[in-house]
C-alpha positions, -999 to 999 in steps of 0.1 A, spaced: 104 18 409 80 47 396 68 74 415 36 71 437 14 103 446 20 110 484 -9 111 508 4 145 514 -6 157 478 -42 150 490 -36 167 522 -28 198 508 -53 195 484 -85 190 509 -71 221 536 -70 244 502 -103 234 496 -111 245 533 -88 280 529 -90 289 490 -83 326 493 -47 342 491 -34 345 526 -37 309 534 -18 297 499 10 325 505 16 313 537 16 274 526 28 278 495 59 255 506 32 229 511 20 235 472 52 234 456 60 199 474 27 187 460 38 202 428 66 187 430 52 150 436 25 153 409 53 163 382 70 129 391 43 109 389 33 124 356 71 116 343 67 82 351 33 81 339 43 93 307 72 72 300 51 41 308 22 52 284 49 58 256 50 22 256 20 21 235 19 59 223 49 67 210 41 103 205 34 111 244 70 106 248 75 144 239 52 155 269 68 177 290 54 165 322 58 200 342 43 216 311 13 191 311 4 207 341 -26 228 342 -20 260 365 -35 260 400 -48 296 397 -85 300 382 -92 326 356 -118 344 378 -127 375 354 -159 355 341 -171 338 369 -194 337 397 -171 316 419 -146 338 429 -121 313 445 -85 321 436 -76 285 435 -84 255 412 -89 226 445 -68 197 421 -43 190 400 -51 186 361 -27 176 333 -37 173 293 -17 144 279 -24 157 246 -57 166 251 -75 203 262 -100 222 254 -105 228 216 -74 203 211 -73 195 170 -66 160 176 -78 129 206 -57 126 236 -56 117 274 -59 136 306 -57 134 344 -73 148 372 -65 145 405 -86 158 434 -98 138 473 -129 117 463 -131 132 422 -102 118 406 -109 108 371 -90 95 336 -105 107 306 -96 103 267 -109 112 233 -116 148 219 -126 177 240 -147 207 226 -130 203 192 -134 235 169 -165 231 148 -143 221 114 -129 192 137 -159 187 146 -173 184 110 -147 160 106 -148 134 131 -186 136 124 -179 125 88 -156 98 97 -181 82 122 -208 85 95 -186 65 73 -173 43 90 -200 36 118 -190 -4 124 -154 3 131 -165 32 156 -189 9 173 -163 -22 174 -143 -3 195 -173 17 217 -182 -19 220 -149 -44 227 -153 -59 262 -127 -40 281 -136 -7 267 -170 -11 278 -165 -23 308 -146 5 319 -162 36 299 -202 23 290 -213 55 271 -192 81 253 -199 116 272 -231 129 268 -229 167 277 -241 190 252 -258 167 233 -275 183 200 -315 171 199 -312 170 160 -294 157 136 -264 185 126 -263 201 97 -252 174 68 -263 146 75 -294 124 66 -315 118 100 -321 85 93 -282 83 90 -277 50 116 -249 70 135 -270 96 141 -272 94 179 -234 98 177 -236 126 154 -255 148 180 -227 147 201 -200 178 203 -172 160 225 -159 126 218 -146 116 254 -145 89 276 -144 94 313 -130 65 343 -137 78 375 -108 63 401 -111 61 438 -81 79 460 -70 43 469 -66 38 433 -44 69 426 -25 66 457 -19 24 450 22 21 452 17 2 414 -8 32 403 17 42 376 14 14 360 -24 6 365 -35 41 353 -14 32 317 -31 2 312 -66 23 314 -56 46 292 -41 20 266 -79 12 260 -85 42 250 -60 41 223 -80 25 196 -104 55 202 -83 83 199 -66 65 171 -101 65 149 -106 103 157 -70 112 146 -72 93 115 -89 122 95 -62 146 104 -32 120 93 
């Protein structure tokens, strides 16, 4: 039987979001490391049911996976000691070289997402290339039926307005070319994560985005 996410994780996750300052956390902090605790099981299971279909997430190390709970503060406005959900890169972060999955869980903004995050600008230049070339296969799998039915568009933050550097502007990809991530985004509802069979639902979402992340590893093989 895999792991399900306890109620509880969301519990503690909505009365941080209520207290997020220092004295509050050190004094529930059993309360965290429970939650902790439950998320890192999930994420086991989780893994070992998406290594049916990508072999090389079976060297995840769930607990390392784990983004920590403690925001970086120095550069921002907001400053709220505590991040209000529980993240984990399943081969896929910020300026990640190659396309992966991730998982974030938070009351009423849970989400699945998959492809390449803010790659580094030779990545970038890269996966730009490959789409240019090989712009039907891209769009096959942008357009099978179950991919679109569960990710429409690619994400559209940070869009360029022209045509980078490189390539022709009448180039027919070109609307894909302006982008600068390559992700896809499923937004779940808390009945969805908290399902007894989530484990196994959540893998089969992310097996569609396989084929994706597939075609924007292929230059770096």
């Amino acid at each position: 039987m895999s792991a399900t996410l306890s109620s509880k994780t969301f519990d503690f996750l909505k009365k941080l979001t209520q207290n997020n300052n220092r004295e509050w956390f050190t004094e529930n902090k059993g309360l965290y490391t429970d939650s902790q605790e439950n998320v890192i099981n999930f994420l086991e299971d989780l893994i070992k049911e998406m290594g049916g279909f990508d072999e090389e997430l079976s060297k995840i190390d769930a607990k390392k996976s784990l983004f920590r709970i403690y925001r970086d503060t120095r550069f921002s406005k907001d400053k709220s000691p505590y991040k209000t959900n529980f993240g984990a890169s399943l081969g896929m972060g910020k300026g990640s070289q190659k396309g992966g999955y991730y998982l974030h869980l938070e009351p009423k903004k849970s989400f699945l997402a998959g492809g390449i995050y803010m790659p580094e600008s030779s990545v970038l230049k890269e996966v730009r290339k490959e789409i240019s070339l090989y712009g039907e296969d891209f769009l096959k799998i942008l357009n099978q039926k179950d991919f679109k039915k569960h990710f429409p568009e690619l994400d559209q933050d940070d869009k360029l307005k022209k045509v980078p550097q490189g390539f022709e502007k009448e180039d027919p990809m070109a609307e894909y070319l302006k982008l600068k991530n390559f992700i896809v985004v499923y937004n779940l509802k808390d009945e969805e994560i908290l399902d007894k069979n989530a484990v196994k639902n959540l893998a089969k979402i992310f097996k569609l985005m396989k084929p994706l992340n597939d075609f924007l590893n292929a230059p770096f093989l």
